[in-house]
N, C-alpha and C positions, 0 to 999 in steps of 0.2 A: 504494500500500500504506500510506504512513502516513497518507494524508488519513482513509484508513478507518478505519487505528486509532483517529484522534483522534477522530473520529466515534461511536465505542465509547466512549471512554473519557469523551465529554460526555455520551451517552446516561444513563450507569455513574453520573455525577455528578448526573444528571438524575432520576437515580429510575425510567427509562426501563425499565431491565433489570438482574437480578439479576448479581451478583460471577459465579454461574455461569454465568449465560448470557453474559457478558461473556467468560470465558475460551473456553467452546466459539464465539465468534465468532472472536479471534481467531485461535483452530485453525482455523478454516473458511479464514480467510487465509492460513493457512500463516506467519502470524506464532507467536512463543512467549507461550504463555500466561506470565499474569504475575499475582503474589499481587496483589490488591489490597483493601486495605482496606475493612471493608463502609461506613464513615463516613466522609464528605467529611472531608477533612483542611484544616487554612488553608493558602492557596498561599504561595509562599515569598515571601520581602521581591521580588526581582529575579526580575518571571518569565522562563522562559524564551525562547528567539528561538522562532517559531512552523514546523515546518519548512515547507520548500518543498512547497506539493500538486505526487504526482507526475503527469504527463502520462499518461490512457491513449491505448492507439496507437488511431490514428484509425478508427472503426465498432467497436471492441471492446464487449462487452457489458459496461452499468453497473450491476454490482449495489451496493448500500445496505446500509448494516446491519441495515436491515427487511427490506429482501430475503431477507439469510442468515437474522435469523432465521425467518420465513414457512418456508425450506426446511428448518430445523430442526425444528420443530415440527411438518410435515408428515410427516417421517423421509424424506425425500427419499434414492433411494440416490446416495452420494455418487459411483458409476460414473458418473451422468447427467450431473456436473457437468464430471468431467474429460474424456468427451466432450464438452462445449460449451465449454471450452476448446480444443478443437481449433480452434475455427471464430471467429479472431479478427479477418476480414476480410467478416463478417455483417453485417446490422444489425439483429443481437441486440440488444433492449432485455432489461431487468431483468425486466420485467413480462412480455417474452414466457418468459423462461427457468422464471421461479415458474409460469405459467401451464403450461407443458408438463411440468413436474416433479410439477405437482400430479394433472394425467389420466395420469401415470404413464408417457411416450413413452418407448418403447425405448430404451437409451443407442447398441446396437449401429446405428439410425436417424441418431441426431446424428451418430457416425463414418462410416457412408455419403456424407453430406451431407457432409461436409469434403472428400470425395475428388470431388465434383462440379463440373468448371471448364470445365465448354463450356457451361453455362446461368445464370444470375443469378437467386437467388433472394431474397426481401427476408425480412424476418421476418418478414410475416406468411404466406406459402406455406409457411415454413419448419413453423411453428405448424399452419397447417392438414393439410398432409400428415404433420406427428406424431400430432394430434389423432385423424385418420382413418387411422391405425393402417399405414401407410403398410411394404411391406415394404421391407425394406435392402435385400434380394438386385434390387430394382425400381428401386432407387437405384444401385447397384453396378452395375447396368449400364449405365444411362443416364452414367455415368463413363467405362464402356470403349468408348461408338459415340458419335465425336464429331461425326459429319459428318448427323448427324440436326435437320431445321430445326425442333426444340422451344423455343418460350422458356417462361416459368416458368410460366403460365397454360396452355400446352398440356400440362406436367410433371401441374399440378394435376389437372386431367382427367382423364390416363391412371391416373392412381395414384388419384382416388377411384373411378375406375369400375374397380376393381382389375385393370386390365388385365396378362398375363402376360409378364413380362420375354422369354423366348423368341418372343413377338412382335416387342418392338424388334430383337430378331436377326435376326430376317428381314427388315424392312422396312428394316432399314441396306443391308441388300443386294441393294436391288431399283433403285434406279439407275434411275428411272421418270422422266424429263424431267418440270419441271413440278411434282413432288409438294413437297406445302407440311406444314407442321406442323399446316393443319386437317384435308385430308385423312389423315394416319395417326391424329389422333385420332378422326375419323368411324370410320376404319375399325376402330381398336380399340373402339370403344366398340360397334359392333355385333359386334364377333366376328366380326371374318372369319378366315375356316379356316388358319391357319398353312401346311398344305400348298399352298394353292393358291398363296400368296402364295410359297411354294418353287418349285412347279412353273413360275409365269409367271416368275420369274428367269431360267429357264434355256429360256425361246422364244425365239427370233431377233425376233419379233414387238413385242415386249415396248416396244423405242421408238418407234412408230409410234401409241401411246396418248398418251395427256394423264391428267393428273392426275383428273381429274373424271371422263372415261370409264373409265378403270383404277377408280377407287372404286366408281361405279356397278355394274359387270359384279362387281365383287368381292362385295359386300352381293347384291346379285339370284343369286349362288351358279352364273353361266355356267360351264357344262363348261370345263374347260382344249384338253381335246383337240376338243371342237366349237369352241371359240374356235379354237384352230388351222387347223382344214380352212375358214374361214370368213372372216378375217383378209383373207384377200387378194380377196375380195367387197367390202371395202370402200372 
């Protein structure tokens, strides 16, 4: 917080930015605005000690005072920011935060993401599934089924091919030996029938598949109940 101030306040001296924009940054810090003179003033005979920069915590996002301003100027709503302050163990850059703030990303999307901790996502996934307008309720799920083999690149996929959240519900619960995180994106991204994917949960049949033949039969749209009387043909 004070590296930033001082960083303002050389800018301020710099001719960088006006007195007022100098005040509405430090509001953006949640530090107190503070009068200041619009004319460099001479510095005093004994300057002062310089304080310590504070440490941010480690992966925290680095915004600049060009930053804030950029988000000021844009009229950035300020919701978006204190959702991204949720998410201090990101690796939010400065540039990813202006950059999503500026196409305008859901704040209630950033707050999703924070409750997401059985996948690793980096900044730039983070960015791309805001950019592509990514729903929360598709994030808020993928938070409550933890035992689904997605990493962030198969996240990617389901949510640009806007695939529907009450699909990862059912395929959490399908306990199919073998199934990988490319097979359920295969299968989301063709649409396979939710019901069907209900119905083979509940065959006795059901482990006796592999991963590859379960997707196959699924996209080719096989009866359920002729998959049943058949099952044991093979």
């Amino acid at each position: 917080m004070k590296e930033e101030r001082a960083q303002i306040l050389e800018m301020l001296q710099k001719g960088k930015i006006t007195v007022d924009e100098a005040d509405l940054l430090l509001e953006a810090l949640g530090d107190t605005a503070v009068s200041i003179p619009p004319h460099p003033v001479a510095p005093p005979a004994v300057p002062p000690v310089p304080p310590v920069p504070t440490k941010m915590p480690k992966g925290s996002p680095k915004l600049t005072a060009e930053h804030i301003l950029q988000l000021n100027r844009e009229g950035v709503d300020p919701n978006f920011i204190r959702a991204v302050r949720q998410l201090p163990h990101t690796k939010l850059t400065g540039d990813h935060i202006v950059q999503m703030a500026i196409e305008g990303v859901d704040p209630d999307f950033i707050t999703a993401v924070s409750q997401l901790k059985n996948a690793t996502l980096t900044g730039d996934h983070i960015v791309t599934l805001g950019i592509e307008g990514t729903d929360p309720d598709f994030i808020r799920t993928l938070a409550e089924l933890e035992n689904l083999p997605l990493d962030a690149d198969h996240i990617v996929q389901l949510a640009v091919e806007g695939v529907d959240p009450d699909f990862l519900r059912a395929v959490d619960g399908l306990h199919l030996p073998g199934l990988t995180g490319d097979h359920i994106v295969q299968l989301g991204v063709e649409g396979v029938d939710i019901n069907f994917i209900e119905k083979m949960k509940t065959a006795d049949f059901i482990h006796e598949l592999d991963g590859d033949t379960f997707v196959q039969m699924a996209i080719e749209g096989v009866d359920d109940e002729l998959f049943q009387e058949t099952i044991q043909l093979l």
